[in-house]
HTML snippet that shows the backbone in 3Dmol.js (N, CA, C, O; Angstrom):
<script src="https://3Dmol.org/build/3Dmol-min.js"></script>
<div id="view" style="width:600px;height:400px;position:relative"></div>
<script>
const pdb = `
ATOM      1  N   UNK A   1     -31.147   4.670 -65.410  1.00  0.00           N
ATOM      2  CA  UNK A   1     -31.157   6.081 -65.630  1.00  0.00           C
ATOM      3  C   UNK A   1     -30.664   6.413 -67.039  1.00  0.00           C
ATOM      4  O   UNK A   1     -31.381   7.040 -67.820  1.00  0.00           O
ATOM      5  N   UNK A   2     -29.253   5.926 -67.410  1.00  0.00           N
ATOM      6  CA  UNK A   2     -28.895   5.914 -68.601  1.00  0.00           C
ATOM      7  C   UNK A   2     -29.030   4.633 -69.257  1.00  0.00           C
ATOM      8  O   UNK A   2     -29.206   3.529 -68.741  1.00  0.00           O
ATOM      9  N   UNK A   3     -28.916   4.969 -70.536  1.00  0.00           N
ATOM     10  CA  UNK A   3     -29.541   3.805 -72.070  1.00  0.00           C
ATOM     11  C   UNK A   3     -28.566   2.950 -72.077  1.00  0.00           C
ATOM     12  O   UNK A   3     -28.691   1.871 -72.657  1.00  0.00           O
ATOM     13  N   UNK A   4     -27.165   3.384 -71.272  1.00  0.00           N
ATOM     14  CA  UNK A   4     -26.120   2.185 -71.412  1.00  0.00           C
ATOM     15  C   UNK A   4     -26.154   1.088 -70.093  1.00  0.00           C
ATOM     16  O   UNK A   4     -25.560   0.040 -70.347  1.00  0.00           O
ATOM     17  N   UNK A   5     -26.691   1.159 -68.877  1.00  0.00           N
ATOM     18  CA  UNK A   5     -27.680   0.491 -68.389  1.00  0.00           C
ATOM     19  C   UNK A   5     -26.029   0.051 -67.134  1.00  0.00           C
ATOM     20  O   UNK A   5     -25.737  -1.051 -66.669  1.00  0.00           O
ATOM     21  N   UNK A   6     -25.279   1.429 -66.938  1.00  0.00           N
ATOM     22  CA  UNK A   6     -24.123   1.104 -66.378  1.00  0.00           C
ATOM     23  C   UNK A   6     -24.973   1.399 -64.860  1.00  0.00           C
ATOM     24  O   UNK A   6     -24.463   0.790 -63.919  1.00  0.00           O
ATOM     25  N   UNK A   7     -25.688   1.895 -64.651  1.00  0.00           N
ATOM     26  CA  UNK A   7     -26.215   1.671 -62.697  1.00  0.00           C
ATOM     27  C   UNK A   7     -27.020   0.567 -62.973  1.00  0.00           C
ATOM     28  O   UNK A   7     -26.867   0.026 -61.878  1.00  0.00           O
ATOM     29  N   UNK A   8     -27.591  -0.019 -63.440  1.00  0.00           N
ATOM     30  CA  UNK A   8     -27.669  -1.877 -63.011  1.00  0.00           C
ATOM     31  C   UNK A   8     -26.591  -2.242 -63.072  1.00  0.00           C
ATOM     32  O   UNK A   8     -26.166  -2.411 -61.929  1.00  0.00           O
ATOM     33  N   UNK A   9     -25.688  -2.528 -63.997  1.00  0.00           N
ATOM     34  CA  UNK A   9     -24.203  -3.245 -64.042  1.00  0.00           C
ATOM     35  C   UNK A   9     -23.852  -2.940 -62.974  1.00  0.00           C
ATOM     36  O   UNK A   9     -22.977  -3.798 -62.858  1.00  0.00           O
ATOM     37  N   UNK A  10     -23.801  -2.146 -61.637  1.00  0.00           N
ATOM     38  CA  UNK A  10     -23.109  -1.572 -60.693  1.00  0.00           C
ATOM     39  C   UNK A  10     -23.773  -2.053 -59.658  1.00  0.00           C
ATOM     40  O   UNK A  10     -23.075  -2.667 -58.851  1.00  0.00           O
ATOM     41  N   UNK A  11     -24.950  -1.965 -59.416  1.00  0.00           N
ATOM     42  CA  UNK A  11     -25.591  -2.794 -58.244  1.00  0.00           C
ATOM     43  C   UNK A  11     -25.142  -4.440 -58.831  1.00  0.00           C
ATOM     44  O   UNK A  11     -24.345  -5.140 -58.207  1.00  0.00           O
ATOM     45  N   UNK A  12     -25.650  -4.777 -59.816  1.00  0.00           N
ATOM     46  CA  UNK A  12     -25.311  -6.478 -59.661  1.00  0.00           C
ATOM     47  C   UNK A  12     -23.906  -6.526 -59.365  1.00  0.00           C
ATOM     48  O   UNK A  12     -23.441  -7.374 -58.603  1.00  0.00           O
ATOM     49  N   UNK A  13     -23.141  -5.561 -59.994  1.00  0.00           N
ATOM     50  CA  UNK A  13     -21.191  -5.673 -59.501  1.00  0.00           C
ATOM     51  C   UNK A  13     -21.532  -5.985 -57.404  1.00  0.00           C
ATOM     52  O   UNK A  13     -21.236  -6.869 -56.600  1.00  0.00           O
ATOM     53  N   UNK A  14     -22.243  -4.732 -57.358  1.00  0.00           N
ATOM     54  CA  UNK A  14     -21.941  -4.619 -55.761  1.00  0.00           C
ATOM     55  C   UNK A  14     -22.830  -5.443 -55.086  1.00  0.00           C
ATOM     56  O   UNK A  14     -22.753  -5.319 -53.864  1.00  0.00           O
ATOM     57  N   UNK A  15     -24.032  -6.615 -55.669  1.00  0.00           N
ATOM     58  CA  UNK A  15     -24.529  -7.384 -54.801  1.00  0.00           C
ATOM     59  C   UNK A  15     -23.355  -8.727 -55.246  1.00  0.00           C
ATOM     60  O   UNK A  15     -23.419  -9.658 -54.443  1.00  0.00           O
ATOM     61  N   UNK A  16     -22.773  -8.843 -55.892  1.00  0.00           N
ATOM     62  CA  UNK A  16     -22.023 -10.231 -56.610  1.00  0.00           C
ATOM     63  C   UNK A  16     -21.292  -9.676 -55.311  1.00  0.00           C
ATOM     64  O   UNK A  16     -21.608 -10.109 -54.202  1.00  0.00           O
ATOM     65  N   UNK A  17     -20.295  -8.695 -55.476  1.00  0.00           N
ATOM     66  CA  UNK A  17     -19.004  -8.422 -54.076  1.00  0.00           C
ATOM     67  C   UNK A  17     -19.571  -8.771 -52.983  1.00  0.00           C
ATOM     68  O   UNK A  17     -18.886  -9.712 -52.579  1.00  0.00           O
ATOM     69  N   UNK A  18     -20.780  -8.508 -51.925  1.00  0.00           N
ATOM     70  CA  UNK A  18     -21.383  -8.313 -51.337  1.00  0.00           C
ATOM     71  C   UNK A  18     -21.518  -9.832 -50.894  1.00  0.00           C
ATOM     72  O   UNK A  18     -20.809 -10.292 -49.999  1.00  0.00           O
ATOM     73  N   UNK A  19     -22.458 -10.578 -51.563  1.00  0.00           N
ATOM     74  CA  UNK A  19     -22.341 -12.066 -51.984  1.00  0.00           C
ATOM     75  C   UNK A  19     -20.899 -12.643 -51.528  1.00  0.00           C
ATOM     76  O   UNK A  19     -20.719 -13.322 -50.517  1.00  0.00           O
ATOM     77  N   UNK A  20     -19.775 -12.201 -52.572  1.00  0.00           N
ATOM     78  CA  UNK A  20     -18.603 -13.063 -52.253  1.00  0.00           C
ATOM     79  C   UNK A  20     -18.085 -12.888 -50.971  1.00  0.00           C
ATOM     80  O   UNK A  20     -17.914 -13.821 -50.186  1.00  0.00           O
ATOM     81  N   UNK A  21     -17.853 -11.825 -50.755  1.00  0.00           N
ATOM     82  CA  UNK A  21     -17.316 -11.126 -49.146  1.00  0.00           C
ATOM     83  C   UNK A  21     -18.445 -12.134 -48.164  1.00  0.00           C
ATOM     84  O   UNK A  21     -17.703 -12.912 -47.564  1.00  0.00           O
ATOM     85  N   UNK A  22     -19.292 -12.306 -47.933  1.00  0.00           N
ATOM     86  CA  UNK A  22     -19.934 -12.376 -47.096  1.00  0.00           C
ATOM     87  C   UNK A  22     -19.448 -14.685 -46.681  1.00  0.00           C
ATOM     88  O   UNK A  22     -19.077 -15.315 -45.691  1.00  0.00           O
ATOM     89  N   UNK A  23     -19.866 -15.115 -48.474  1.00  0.00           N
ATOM     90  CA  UNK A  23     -19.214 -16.049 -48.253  1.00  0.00           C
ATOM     91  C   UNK A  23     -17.819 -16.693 -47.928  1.00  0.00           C
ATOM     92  O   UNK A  23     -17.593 -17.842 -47.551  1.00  0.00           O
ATOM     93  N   UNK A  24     -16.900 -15.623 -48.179  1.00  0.00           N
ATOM     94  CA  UNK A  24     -15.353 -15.552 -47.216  1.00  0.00           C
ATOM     95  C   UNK A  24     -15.556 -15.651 -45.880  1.00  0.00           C
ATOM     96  O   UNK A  24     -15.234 -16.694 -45.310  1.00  0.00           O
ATOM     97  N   UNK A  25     -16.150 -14.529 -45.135  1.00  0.00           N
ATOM     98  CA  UNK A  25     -16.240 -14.326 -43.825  1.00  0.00           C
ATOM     99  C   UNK A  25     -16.585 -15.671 -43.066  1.00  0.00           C
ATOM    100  O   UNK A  25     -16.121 -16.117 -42.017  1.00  0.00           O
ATOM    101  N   UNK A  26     -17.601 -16.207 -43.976  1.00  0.00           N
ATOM    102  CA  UNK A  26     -18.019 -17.427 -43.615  1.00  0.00           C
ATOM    103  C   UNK A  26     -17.167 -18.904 -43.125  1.00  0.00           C
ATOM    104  O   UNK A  26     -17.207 -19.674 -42.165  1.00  0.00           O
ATOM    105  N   UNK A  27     -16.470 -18.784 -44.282  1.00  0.00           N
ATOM    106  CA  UNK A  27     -15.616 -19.740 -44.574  1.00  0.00           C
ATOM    107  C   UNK A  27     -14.387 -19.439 -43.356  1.00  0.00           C
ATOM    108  O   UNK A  27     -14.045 -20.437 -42.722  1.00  0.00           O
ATOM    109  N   UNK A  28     -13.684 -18.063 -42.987  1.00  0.00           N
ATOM    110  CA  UNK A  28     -13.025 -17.930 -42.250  1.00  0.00           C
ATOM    111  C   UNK A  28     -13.190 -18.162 -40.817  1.00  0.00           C
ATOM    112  O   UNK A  28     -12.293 -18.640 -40.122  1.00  0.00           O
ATOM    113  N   UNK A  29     -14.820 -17.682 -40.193  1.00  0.00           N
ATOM    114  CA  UNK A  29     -15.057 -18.055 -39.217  1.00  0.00           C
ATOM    115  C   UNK A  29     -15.250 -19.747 -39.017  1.00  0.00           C
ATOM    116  O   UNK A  29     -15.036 -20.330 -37.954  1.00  0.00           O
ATOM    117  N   UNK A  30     -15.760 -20.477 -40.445  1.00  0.00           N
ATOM    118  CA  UNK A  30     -15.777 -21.815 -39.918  1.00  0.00           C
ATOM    119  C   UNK A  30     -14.241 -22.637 -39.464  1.00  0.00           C
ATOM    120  O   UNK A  30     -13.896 -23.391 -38.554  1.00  0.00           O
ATOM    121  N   UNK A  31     -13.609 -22.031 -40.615  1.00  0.00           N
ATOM    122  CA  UNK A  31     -11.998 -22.427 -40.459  1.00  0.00           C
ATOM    123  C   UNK A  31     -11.714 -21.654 -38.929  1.00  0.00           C
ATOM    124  O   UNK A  31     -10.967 -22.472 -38.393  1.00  0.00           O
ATOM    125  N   UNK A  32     -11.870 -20.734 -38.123  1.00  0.00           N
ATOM    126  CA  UNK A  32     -11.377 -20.399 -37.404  1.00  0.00           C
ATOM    127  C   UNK A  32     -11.843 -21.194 -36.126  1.00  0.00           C
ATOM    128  O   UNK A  32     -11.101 -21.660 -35.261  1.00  0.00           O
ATOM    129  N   UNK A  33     -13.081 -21.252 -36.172  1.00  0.00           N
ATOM    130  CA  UNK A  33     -13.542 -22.133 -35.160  1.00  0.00           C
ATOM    131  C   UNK A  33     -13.410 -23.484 -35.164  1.00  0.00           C
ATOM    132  O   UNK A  33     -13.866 -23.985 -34.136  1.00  0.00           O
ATOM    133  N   UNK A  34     -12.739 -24.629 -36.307  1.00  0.00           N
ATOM    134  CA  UNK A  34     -12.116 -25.450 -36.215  1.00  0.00           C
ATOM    135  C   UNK A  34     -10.702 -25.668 -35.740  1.00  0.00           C
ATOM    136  O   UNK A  34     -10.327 -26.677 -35.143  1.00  0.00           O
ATOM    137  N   UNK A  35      -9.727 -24.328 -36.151  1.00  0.00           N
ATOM    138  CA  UNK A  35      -8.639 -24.279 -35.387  1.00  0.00           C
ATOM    139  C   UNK A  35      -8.780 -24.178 -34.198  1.00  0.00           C
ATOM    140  O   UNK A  35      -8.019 -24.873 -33.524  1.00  0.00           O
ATOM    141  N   UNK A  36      -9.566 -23.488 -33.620  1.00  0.00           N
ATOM    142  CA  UNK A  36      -9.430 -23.478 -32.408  1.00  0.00           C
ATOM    143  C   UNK A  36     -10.147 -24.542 -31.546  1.00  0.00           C
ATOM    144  O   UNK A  36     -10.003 -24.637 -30.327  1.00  0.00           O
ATOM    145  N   UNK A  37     -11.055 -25.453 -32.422  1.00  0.00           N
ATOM    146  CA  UNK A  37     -11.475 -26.506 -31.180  1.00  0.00           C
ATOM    147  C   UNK A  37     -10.425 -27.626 -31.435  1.00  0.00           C
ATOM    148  O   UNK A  37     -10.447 -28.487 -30.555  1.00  0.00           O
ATOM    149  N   UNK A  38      -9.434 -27.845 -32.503  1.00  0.00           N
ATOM    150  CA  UNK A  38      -7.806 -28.470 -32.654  1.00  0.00           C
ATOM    151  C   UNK A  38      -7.350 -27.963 -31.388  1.00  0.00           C
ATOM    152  O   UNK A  38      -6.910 -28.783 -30.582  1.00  0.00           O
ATOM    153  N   UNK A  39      -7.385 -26.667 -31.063  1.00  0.00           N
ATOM    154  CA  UNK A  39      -6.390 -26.106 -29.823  1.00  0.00           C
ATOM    155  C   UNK A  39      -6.653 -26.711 -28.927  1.00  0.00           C
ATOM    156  O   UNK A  39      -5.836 -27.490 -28.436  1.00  0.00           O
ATOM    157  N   UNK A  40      -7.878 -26.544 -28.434  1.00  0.00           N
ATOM    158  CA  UNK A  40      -8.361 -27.068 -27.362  1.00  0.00           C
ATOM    159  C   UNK A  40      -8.363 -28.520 -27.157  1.00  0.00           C
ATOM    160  O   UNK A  40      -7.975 -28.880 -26.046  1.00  0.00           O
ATOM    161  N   UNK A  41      -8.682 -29.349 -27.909  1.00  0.00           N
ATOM    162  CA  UNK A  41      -8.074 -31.029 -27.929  1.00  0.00           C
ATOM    163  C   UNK A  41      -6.884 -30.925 -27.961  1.00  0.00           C
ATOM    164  O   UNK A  41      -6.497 -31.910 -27.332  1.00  0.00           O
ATOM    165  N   UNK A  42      -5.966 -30.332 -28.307  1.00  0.00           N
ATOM    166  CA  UNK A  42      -4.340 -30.786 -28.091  1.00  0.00           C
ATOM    167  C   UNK A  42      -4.647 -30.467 -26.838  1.00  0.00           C
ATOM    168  O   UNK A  42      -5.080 -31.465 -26.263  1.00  0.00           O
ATOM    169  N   UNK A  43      -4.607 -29.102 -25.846  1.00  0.00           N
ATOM    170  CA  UNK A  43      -4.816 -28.300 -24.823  1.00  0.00           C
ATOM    171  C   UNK A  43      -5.148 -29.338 -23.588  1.00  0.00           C
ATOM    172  O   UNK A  43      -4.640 -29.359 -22.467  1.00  0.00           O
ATOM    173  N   UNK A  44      -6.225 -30.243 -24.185  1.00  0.00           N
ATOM    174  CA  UNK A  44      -6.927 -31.654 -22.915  1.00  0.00           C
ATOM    175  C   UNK A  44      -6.105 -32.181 -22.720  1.00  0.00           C
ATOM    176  O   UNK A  44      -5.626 -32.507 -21.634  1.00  0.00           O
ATOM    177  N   UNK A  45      -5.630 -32.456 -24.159  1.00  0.00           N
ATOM    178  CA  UNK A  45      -4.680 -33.823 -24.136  1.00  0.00           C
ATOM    179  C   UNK A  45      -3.423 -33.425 -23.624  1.00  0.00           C
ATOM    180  O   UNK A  45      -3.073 -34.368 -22.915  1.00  0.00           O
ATOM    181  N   UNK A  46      -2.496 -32.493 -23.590  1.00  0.00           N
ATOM    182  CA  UNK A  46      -1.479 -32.358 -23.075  1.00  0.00           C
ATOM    183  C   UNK A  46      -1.565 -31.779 -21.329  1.00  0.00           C
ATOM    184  O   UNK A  46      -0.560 -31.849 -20.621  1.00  0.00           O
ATOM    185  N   UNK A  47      -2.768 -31.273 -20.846  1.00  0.00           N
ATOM    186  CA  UNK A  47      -3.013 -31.450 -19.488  1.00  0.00           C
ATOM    187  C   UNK A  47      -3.313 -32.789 -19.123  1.00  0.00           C
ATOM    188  O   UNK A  47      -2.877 -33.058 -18.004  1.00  0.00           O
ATOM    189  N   UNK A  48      -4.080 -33.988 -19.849  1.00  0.00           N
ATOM    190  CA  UNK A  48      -4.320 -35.164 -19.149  1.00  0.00           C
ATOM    191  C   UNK A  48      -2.407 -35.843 -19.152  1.00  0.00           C
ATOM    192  O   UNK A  48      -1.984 -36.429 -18.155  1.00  0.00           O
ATOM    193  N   UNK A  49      -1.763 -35.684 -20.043  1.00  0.00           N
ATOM    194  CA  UNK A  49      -0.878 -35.460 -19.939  1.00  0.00           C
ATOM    195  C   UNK A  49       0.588 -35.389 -18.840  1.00  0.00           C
ATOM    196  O   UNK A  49       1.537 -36.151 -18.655  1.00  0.00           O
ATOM    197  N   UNK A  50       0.243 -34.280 -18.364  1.00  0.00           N
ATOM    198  CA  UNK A  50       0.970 -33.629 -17.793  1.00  0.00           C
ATOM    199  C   UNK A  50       0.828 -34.290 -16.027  1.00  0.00           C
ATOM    200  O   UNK A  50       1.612 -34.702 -15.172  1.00  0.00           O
ATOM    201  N   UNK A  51      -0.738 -34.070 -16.163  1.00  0.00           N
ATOM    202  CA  UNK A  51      -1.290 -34.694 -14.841  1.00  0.00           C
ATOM    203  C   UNK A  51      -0.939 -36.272 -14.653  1.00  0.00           C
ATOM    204  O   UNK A  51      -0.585 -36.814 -13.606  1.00  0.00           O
ATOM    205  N   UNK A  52      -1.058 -36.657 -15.468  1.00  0.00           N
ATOM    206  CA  UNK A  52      -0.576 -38.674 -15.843  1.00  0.00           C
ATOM    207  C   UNK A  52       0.927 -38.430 -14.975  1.00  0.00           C
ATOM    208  O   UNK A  52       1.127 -38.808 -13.820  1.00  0.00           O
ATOM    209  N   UNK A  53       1.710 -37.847 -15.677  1.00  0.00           N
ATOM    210  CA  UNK A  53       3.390 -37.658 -15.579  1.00  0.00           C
ATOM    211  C   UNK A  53       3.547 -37.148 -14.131  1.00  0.00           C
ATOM    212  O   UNK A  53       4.621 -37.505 -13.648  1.00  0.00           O
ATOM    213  N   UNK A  54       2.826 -36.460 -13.358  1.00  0.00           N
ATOM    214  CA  UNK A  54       2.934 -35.727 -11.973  1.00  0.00           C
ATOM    215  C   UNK A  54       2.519 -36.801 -11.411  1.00  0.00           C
ATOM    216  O   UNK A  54       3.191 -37.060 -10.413  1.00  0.00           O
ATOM    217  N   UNK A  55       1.317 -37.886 -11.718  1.00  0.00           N
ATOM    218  CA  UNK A  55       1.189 -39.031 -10.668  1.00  0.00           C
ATOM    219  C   UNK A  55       2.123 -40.100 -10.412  1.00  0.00           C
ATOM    220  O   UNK A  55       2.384 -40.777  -9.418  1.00  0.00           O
ATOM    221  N   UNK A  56       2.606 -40.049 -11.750  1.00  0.00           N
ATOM    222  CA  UNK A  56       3.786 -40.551 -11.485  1.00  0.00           C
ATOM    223  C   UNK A  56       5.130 -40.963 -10.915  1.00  0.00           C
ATOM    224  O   UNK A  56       5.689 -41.968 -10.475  1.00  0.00           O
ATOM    225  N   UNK A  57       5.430 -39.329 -11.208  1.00  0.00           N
ATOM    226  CA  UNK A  57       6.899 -38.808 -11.258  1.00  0.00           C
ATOM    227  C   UNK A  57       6.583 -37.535 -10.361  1.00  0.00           C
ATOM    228  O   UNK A  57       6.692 -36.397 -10.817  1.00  0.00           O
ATOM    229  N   UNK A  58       6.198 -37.787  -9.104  1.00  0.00           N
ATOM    230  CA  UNK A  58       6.034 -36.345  -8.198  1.00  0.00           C
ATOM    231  C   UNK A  58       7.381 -35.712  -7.913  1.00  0.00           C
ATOM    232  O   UNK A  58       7.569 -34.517  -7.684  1.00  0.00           O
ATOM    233  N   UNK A  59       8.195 -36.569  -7.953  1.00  0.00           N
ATOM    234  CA  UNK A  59       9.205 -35.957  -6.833  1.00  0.00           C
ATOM    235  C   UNK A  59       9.850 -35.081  -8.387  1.00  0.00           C
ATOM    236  O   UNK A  59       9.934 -33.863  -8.546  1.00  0.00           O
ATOM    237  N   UNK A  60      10.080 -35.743  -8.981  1.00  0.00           N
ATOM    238  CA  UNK A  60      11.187 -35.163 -10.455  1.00  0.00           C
ATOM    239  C   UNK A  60       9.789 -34.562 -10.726  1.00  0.00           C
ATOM    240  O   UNK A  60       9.344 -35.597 -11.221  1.00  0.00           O
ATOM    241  N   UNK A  61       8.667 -33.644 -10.797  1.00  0.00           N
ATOM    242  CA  UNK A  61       7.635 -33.086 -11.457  1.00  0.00           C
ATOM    243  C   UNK A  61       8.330 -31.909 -10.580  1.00  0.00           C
ATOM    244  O   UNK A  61       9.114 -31.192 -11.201  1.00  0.00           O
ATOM    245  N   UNK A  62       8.164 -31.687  -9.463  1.00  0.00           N
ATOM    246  CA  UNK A  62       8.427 -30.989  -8.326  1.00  0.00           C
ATOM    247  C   UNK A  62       9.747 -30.188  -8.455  1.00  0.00           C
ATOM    248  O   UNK A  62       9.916 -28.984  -8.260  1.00  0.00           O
ATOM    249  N   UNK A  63      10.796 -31.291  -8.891  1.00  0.00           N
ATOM    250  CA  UNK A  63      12.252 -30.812  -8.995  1.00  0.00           C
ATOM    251  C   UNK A  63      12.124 -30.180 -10.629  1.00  0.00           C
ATOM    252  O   UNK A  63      12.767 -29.159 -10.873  1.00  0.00           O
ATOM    253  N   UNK A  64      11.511 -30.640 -11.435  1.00  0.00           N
ATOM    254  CA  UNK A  64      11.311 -29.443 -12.925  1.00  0.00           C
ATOM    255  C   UNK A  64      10.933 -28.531 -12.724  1.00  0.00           C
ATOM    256  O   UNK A  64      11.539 -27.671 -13.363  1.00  0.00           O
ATOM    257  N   UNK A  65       9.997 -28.060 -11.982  1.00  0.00           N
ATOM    258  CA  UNK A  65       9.102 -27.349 -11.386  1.00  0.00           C
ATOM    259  C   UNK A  65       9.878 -26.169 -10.705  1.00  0.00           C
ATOM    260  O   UNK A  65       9.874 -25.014 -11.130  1.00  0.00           O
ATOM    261  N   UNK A  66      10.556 -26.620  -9.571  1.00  0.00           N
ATOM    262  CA  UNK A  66      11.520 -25.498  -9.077  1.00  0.00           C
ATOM    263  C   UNK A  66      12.617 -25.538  -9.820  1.00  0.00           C
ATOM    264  O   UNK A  66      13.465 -25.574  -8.929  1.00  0.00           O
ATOM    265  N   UNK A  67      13.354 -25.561 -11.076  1.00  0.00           N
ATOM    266  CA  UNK A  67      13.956 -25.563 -12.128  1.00  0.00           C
ATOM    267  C   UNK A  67      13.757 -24.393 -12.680  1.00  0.00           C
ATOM    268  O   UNK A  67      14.245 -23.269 -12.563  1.00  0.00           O
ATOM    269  N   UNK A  68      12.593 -25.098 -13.571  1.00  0.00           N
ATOM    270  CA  UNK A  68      11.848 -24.073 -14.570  1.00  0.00           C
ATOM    271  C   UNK A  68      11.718 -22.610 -13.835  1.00  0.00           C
ATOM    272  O   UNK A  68      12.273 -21.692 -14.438  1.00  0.00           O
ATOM    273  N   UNK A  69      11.096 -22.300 -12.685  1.00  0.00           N
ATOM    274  CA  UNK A  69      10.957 -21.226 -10.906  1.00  0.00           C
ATOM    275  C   UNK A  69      12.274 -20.628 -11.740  1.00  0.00           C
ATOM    276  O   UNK A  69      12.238 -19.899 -12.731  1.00  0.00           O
ATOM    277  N   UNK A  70      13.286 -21.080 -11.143  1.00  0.00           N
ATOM    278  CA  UNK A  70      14.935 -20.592 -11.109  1.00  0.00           C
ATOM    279  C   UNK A  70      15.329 -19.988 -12.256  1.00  0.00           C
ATOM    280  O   UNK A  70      15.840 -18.869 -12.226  1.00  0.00           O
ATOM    281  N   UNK A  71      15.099 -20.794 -13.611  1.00  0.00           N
ATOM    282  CA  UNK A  71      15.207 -20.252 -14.642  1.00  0.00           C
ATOM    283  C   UNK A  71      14.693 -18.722 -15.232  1.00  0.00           C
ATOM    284  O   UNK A  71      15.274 -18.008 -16.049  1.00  0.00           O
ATOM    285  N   UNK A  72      13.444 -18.490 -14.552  1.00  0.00           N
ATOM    286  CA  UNK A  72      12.372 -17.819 -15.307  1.00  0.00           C
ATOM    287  C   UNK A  72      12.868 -16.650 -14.452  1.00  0.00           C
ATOM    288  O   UNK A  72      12.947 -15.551 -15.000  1.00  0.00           O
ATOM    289  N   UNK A  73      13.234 -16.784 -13.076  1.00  0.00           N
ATOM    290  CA  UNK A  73      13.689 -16.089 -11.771  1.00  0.00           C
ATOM    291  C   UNK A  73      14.635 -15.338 -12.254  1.00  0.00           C
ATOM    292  O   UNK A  73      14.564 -14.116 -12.129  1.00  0.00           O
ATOM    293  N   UNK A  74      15.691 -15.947 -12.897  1.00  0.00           N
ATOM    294  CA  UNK A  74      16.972 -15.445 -13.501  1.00  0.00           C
ATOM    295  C   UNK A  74      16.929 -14.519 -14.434  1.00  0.00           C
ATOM    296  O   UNK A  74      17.566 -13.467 -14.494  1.00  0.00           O
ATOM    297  N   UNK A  75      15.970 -15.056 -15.327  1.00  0.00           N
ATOM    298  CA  UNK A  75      15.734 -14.461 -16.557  1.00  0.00           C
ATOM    299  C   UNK A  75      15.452 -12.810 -16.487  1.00  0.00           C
ATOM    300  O   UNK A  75      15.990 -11.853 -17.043  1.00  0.00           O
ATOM    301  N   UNK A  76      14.241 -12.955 -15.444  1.00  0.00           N
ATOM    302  CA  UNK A  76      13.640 -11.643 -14.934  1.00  0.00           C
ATOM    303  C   UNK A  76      14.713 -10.859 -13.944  1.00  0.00           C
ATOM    304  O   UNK A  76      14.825  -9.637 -14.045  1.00  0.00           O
ATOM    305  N   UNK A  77      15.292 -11.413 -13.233  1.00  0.00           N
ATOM    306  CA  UNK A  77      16.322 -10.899 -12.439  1.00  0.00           C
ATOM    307  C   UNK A  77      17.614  -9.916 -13.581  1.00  0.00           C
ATOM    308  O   UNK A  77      18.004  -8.752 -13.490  1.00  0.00           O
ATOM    309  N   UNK A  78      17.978 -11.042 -14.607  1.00  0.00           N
ATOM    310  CA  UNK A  78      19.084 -10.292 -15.509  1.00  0.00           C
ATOM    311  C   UNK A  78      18.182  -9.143 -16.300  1.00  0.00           C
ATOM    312  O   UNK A  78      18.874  -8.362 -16.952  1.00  0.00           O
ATOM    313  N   UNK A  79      16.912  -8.939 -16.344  1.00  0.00           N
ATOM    314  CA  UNK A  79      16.303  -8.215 -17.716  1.00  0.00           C
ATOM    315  C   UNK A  79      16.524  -6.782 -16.176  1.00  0.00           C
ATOM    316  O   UNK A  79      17.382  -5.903 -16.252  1.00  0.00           O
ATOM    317  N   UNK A  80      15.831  -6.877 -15.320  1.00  0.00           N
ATOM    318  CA  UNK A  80      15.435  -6.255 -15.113  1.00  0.00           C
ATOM    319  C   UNK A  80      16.897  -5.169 -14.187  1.00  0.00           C
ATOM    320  O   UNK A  80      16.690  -4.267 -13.376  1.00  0.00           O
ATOM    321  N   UNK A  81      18.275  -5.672 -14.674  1.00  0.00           N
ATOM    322  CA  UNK A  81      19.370  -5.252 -14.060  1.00  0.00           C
ATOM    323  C   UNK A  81      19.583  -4.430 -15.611  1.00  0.00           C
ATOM    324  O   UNK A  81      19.269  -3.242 -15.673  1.00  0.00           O
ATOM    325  N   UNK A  82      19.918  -4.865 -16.362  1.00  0.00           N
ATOM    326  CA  UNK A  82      19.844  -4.645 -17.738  1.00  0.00           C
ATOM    327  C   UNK A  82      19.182  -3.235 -18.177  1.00  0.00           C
ATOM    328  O   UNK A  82      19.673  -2.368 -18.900  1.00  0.00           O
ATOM    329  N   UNK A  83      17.967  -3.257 -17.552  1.00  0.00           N
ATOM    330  CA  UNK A  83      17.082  -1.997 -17.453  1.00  0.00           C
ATOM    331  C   UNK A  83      17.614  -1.019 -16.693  1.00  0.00           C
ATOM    332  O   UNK A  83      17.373   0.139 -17.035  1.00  0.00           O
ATOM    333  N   UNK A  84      17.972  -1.123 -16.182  1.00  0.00           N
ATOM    334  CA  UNK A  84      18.558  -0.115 -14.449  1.00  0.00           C
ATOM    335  C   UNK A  84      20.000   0.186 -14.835  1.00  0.00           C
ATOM    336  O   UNK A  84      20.734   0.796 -14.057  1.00  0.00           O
TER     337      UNK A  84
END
`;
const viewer = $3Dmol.createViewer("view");
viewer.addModel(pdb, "pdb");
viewer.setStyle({}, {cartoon: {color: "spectrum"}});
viewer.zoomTo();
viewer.render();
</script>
């Protein structure tokens, strides 16, 4: 429009941004979807895990088990006196 040729300079500004943004997004979703299939392999592995240790160790799995119960029991029991 004008002789100084500043609305082209402005579209190539806003297809270059356009461009970069788009290759971020990219990059974030690939990074994101690698963290999270990391999650999920730790996630297997600490259920195959867990399950290994219960075939084991039923009786002490059982006795952590109603432990952990008691603990969490308490926890909620004191919050919710606390409140009142």
């Amino acid at each position: 429009m004008s002789r100084n040729g500043y609305p082209g300079e402005s579209k190539a500004a806003g297809r270059e941004a356009l461009a970069s943004a788009k290759a971020y997004a990219r990059e974030a979703v690939t990074a994101a979807g690698e963290k999270a299939s990391g999650l999920q392999a730790k996630a297997r592995e600490l259920k195959n895990q867990g399950s290994h240790y219960v075939a084991q160790q039923p009786v002490r799995s059982v006795l952590m088990a109603a432990a952990g119960g008691a603990a969490l029991t308490a926890l909620l029991v004191a919050t919710i006196r606390r409140s009142h």
